[in-house]
PAFI-412882 format. One line per 10 residues: number of its first residue (from 1); for each residue x, y, z of C-alpha. Coordinates in nm, 3 decimals. Each point is the difference from the previous one (the first is absolute). Layout:
<nodes>
NUM> X:Y:Z ~ ...
</nodes>
This chain:
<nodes>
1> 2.648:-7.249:-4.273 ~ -0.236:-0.126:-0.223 ~ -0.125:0.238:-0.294 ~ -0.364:0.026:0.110 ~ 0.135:0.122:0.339 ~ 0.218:0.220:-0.197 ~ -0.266:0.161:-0.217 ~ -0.224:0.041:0.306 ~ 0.233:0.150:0.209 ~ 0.054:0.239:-0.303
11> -0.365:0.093:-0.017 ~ -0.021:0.110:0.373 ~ 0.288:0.226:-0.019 ~ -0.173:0.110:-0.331 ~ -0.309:0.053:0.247 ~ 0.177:0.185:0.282 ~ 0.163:0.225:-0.262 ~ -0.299:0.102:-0.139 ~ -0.183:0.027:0.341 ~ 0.294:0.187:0.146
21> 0.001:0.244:-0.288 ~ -0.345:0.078:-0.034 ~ 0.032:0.049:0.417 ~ 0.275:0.242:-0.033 ~ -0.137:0.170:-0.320 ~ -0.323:0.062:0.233 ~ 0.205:0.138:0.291 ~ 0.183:0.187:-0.223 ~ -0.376:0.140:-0.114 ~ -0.052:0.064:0.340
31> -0.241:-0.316:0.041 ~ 0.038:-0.199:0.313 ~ -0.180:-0.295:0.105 ~ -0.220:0.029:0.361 ~ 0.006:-0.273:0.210 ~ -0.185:0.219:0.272 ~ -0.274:-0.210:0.202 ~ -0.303:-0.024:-0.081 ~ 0.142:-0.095:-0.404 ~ -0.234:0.107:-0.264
41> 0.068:-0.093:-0.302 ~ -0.109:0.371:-0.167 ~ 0.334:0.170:0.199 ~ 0.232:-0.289:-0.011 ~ 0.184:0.172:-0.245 ~ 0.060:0.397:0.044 ~ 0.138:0.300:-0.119 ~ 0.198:0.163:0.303 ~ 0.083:0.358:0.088 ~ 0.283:0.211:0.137
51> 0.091:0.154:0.299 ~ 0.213:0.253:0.005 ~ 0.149:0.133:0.363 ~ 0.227:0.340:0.087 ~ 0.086:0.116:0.331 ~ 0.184:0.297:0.123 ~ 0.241:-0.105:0.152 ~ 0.077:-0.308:-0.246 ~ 0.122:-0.328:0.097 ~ -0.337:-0.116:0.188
61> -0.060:-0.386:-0.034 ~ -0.311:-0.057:-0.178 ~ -0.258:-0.242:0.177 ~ -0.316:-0.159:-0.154 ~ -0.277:-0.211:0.192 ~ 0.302:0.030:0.262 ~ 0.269:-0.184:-0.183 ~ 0.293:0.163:-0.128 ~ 0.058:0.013:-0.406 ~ 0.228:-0.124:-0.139
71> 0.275:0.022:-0.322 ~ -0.089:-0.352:-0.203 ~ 0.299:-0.209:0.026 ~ 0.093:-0.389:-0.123 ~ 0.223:0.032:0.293 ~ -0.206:-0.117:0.315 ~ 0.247:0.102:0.255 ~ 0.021:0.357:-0.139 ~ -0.313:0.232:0.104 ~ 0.011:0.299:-0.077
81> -0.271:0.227:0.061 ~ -0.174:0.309:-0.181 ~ 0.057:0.384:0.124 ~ -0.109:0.312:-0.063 ~ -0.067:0.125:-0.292 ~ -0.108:-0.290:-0.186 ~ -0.243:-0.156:-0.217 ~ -0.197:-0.300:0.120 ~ -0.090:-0.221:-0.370 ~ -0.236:-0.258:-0.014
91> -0.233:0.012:0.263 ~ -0.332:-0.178:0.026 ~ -0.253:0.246:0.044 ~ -0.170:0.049:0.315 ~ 0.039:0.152:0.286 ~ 0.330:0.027:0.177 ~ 0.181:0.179:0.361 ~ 0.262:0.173:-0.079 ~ 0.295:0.083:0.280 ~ 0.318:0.171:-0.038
101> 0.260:-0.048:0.222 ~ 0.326:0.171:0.044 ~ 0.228:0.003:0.275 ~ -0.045:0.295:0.239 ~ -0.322:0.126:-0.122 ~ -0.336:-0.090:0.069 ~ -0.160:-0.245:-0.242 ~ -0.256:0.123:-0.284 ~ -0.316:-0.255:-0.020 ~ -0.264:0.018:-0.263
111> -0.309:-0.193:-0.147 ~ 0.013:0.013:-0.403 ~ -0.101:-0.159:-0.255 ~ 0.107:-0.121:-0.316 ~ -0.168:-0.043:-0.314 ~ 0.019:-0.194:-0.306 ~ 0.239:0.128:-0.258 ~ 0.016:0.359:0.181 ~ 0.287:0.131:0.192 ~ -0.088:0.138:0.386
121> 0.261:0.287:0.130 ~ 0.118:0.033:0.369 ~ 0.227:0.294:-0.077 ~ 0.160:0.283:0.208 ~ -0.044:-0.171:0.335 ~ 0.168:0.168:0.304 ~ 0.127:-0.189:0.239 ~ 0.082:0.148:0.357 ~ 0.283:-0.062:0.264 ~ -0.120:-0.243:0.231
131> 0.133:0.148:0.347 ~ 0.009:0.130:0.309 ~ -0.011:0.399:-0.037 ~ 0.310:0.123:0.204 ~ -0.083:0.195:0.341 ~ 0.210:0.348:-0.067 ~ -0.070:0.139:0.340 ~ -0.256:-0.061:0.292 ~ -0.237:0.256:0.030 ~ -0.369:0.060:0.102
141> -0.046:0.205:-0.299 ~ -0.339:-0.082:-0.257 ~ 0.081:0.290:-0.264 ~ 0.289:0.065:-0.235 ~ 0.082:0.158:-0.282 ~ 0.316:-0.069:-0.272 ~ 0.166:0.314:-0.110 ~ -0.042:0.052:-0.428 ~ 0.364:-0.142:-0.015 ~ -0.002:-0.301:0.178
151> 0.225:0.126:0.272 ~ -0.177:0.058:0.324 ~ -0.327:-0.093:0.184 ~ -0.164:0.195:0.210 ~ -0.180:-0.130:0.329 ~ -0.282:0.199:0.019 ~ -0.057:0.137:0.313 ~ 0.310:-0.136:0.144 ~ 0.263:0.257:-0.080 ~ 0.161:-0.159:-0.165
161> 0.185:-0.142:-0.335 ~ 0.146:-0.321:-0.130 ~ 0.301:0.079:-0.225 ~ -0.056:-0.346:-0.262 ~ 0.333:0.014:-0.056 ~ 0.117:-0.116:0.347 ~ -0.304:-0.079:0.153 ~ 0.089:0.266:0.299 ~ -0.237:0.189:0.112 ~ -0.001:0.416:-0.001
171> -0.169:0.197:0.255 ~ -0.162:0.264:-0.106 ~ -0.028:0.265:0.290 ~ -0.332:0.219:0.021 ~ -0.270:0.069:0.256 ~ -0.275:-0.213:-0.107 ~ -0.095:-0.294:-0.232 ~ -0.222:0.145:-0.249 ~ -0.162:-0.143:-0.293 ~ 0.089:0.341:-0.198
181> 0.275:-0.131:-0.201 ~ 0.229:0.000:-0.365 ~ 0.219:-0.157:-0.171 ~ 0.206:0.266:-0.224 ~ 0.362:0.012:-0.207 ~ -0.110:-0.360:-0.111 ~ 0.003:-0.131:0.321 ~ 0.304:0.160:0.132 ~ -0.164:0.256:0.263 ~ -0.332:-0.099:0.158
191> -0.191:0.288:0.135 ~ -0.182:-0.044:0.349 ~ -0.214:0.277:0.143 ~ 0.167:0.247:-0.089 ~ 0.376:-0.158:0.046 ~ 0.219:-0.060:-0.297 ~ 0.208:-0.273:0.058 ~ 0.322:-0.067:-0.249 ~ 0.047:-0.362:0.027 ~ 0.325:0.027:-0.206
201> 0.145:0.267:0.150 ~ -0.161:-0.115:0.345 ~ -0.136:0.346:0.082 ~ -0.312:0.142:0.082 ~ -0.204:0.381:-0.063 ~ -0.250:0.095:0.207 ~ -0.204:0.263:-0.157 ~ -0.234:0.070:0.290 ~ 0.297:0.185:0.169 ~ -0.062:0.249:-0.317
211> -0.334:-0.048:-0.061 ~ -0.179:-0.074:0.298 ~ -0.172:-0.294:0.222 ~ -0.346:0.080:-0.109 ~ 0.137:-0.135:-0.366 ~ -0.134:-0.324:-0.143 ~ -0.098:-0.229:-0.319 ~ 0.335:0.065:-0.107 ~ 0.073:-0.096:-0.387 ~ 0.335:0.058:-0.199
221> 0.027:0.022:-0.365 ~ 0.285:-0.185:-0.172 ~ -0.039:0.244:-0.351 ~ 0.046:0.283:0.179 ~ 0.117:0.002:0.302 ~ -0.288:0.159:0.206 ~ -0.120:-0.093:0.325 ~ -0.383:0.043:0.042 ~ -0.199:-0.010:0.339 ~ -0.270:0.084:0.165
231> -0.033:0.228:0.308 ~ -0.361:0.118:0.199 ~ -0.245:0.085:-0.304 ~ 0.322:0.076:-0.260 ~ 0.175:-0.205:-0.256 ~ 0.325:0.078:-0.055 ~ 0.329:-0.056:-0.180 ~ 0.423:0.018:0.105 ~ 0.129:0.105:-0.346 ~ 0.332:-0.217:-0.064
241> 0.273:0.281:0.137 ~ -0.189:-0.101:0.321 ~ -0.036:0.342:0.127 ~ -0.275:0.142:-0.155 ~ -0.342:-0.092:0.116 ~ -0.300:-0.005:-0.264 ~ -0.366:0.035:0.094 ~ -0.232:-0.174:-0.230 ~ -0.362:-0.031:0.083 ~ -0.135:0.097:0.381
251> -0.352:0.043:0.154 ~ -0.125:-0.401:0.013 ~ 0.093:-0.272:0.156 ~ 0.210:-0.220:-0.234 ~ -0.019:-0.401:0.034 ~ 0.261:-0.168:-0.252 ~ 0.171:0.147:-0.313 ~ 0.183:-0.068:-0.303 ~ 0.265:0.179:-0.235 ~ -0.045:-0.140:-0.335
261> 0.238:0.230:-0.226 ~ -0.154:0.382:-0.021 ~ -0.325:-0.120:0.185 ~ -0.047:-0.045:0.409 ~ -0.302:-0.233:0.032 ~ -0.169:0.014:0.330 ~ -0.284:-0.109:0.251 ~ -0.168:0.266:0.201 ~ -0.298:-0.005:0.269 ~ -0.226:0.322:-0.036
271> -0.296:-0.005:0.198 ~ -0.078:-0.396:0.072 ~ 0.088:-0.026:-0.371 ~ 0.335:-0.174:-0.166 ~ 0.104:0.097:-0.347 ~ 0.286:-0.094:-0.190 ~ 0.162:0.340:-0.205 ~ 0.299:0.045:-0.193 ~ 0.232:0.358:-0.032 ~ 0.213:0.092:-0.271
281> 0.364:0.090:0.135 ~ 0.056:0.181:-0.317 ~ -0.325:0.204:-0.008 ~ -0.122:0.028:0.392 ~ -0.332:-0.107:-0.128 ~ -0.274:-0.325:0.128 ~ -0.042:-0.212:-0.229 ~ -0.205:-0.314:0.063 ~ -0.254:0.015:0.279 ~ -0.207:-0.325:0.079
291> -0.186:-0.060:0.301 ~ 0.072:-0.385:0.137 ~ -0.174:-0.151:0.292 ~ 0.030:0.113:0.331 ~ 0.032:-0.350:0.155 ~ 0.393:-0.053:-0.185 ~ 0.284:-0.026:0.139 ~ 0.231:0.095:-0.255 ~ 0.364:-0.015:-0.140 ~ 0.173:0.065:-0.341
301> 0.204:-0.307:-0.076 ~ 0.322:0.033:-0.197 ~ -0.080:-0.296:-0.170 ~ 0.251:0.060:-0.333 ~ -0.288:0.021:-0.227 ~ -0.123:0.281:-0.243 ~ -0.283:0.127:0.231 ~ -0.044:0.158:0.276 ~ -0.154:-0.288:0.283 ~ -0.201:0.099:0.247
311> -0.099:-0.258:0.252 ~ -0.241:-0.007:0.247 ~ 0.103:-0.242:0.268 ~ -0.306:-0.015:0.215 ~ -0.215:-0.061:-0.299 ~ 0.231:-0.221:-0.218 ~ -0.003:0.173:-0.302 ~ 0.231:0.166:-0.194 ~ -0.040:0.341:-0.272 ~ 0.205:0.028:-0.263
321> 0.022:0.367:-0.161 ~ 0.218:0.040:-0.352 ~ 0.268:0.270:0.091 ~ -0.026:0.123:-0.356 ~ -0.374:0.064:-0.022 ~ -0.068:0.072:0.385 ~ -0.325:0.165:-0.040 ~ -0.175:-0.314:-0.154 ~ -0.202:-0.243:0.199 ~ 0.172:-0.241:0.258
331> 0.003:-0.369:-0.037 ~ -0.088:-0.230:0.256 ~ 0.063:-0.347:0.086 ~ -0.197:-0.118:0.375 ~ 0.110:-0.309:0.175 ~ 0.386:0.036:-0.031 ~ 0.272:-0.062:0.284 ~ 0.321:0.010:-0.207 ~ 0.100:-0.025:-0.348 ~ 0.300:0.008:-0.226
341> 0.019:0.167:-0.397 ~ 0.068:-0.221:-0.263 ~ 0.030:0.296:-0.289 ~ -0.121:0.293:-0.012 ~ -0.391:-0.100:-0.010 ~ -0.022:-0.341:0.139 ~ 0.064:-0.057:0.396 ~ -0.011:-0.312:0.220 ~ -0.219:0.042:0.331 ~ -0.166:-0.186:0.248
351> -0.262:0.019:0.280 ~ 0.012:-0.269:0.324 ~ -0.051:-0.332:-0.240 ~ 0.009:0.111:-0.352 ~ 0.274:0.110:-0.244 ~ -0.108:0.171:-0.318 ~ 0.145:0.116:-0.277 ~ -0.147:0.394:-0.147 ~ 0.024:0.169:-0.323 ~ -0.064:0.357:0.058
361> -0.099:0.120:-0.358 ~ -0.248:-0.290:-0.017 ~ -0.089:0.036:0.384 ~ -0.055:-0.384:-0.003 ~ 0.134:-0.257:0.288 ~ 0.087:-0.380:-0.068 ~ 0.036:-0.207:0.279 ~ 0.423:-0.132:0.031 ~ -0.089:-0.250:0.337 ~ -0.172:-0.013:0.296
371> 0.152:-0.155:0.330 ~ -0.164:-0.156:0.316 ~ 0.262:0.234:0.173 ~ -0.049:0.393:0.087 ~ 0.210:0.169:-0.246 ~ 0.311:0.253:0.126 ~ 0.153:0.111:-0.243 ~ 0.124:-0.079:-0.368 ~ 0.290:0.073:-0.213 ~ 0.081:-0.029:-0.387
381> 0.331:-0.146:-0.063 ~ 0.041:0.205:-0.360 ~ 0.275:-0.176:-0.153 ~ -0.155:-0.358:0.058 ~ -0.348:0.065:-0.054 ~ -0.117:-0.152:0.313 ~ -0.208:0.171:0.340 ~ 0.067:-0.055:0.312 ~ -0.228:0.009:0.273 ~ 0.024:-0.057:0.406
391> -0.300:-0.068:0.262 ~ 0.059:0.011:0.366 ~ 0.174:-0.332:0.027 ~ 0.123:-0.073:-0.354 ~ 0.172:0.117:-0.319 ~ -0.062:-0.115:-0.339 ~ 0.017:0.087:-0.372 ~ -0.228:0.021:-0.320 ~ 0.142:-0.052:-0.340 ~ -0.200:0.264:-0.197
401> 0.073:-0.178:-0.315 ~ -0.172:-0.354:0.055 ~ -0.143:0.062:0.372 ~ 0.190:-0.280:0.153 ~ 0.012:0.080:0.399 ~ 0.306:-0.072:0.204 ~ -0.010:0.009:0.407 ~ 0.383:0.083:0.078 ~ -0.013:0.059:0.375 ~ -0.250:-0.069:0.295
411> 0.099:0.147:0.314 ~ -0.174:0.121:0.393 ~ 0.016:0.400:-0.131 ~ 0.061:0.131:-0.345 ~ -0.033:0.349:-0.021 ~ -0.049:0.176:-0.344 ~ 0.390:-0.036:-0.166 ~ 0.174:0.210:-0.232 ~ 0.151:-0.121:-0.301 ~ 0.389:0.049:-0.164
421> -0.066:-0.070:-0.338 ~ 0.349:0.051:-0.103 ~ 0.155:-0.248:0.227 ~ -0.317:-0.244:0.009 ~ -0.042:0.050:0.368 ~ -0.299:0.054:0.260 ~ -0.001:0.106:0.331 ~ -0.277:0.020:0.196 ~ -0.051:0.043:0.422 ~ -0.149:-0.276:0.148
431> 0.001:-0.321:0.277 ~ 0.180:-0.315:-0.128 ~ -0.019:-0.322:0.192 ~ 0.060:0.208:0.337 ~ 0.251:0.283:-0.112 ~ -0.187:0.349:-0.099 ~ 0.205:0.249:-0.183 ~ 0.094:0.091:-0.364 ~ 0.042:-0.233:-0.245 ~ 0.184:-0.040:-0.342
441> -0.120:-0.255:-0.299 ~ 0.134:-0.087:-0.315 ~ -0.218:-0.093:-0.261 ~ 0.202:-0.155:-0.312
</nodes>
């Protein structure tokens, strides 16, 4: 080799050393060159961004543009490829679709976009069980209800209850199927018309044998251990010995009530006109007396929040009276179906298409999402922070913290479900493919 070739072969590598270090210095910098179609010679060289992804579960393979990213490697025949949580460097900007993928669940897609130099967070993403919700027993039932602890649902109108722990069902024996019904003990006795059933102990106590058939709107108190009812134009209460019989308020015909500590909050009707009034149990005295419209149809809700909730079915629209001040003025909120608490002065409700989000001190809505689906019913999963929400043929779920919307079920019937927070279950009543019963559904 001659020494001209020598010295020239000696200033290339000098060139591709110096080209390869300024290259690497740049991506270091977080510089990257573009070779995106159309070129232009103004972005041919730019600063990238970061993407940073987290899922819940973690472990979800991270797609971009629909190709799966991957760990850099000098080893060709080893791919390895990026999962959650992770952080995405160097990225052109521009717009990108985002997928996560993990076995089991169904797949998270989004549009973002990333920006020069800036980083772009996809954080606390839930991903949901992808599969079939399990058929717990066939029944024509459409409502249920899940006992405060977990244990038992009720078919409504059926006579019946599921024990969750075996899936077996439990008779319950009475005359009728009335929608005049309570869950008490936390769930272990459910009171029907009237009947007392102990579904631990598997026995039942009938208190119309003591009190009488005429009895109805039949509410026990957990504090206390009082039974209150109504009977012909009286209001009454079984003090807890469950002998002695206390009469309360008489001469009007009473529509719906509520014990709220020392104070009985009721409806009346008195001449064409409905009021709502409270009486103190300690003092024998009225209290609040507001007249309401005569068109309502209404029910207090024992919705676990700080107020008393008044809602007027017919009419959609729900009263809310502060137990501790009940003389001062009621608030109102029109066009509500259900709704969930979020704290003590924020709430989650909806009417058919729309799901809004209300601050009660500031009495100001914001719009959370509207659906091309009738709304059912919705439900706020507290310990992840997201809602969940069913129409007439499918479930789905809202992440309140970044609105990302997740369809998790489409069905023939979906009734509205009830929720098992604790054990990350729904179950719900409805027609799958062509089996119609009660259904079970884990989430995560």
């Amino acid at each position: 080799m001659t020494k001209r070739t020598r010295d020239s072969l000696f200033y290339v590598f000098i060139g591709f050393f110096l080209i390869l270090t300024i290259l690497i210095s740049l991506y270091a910098s977080g510089y990257k060159i573009n070779l995106r179609w159309p070129l232009k010679i103004n972005r041919l060289l730019q600063k990238t961004g970061m993407l940073i992804v987290d899922t819940n579960p973690s472990g979800a393979l991270i797609y971009l543009n629909d190709k799966p990213t991957q760990i850099f490697s000098v080893n060709f025949w080893n791919q390895n490829y990026l999962i959650t949580p992770n952080k995405i460097r160097n990225l052109l900007p521009g717009d990108y679709k985002l997928r996560l993928e993990q076995k089991g669940y169904w797949p998270f897609e989004k549009n973002i976009n990333i920006q020069s130099g800036q980083s772009t967070f996809v954080e606390d993403i839930n991903l949901f069980r992808n599969n079939l919700p399990l058929l717990i027993l066939p029944t024509n039932t459409k409502k249920i209800s899940l006992s405060p602890n977990s244990k038992y649902l009720y078919l409504i109108g059926e006579q019946a209850v599921i024990n969750l722990k075996n899936n077996l069902i439990e008779p319950l024996l009475m005359a009728s199927s009335t929608p005049d019904w309570q869950w008490t003990d936390n769930g272990n006795k459910l009171l029907v018309d009237g009947i007392l059933f102990d579904l631990v102990k598997k026995i039942s106590h009938d208190y119309h044998s003591f009190i009488g058939s005429a009895a109805n709107l039949w509410q026990k108190t957990d504090f206390d251990g009082c039974l209150y009812y109504c009977n012909n134009d009286s209001l009454s209460r079984l003090e807890a010995d469950g002998q002695t019989n206390t009469l309360l308020l008489s001469g009007e015909k009473y529509l719906t009530y509520q014990i709220y500590g020392n104070w009985l909050f009721f409806v009346t009707e008195q001449a064409n006109q409905k009021l709502i009034q409270s009486y103190s149990l300690t003092n024998k005295k009225i209290g609040l007396k507001l007249a309401l419209p005569n068109s309502g149809e209404y029910h207090f809700m024992n919705d676990n929040s700080q107020f008393i909730s008044l809602y007027d079915k017919k009419n959609q629209t729900l009263y809310l009276i502060d137990p501790n001040s009940p003389s001062q003025a009621k608030k109102i909120i029109p066009n509500i179906i259900t709704w969930q608490w979020i704290n003590n002065r924020q709430l989650i409700y909806h009417n058919r298409w729309e799901i809004y989000w209300l601050d009660i001190d500031q009495a100001q809505a914001s719009l959370v999402n509207r659906l091309s689906e009738e709304i059912t019913k919705i439900l706020w999963y507290n310990e992840n922070d997201y809602l969940i929400f069913s129409t007439p043929t499918s479930l789905g779920t809202i992440d309140l913290k970044n609105g990302y919307l997740t369809t998790i079920l489409k069905a023939e019937e979906i009734n509205p479900p009830e929720l098992d927070q604790k054990n990350d279950t729904l179950y719900f009543a409805g027609q799958i493919g062509e089996k119609i019963g009660v259904y079970k559904m884990l989430l995560q």
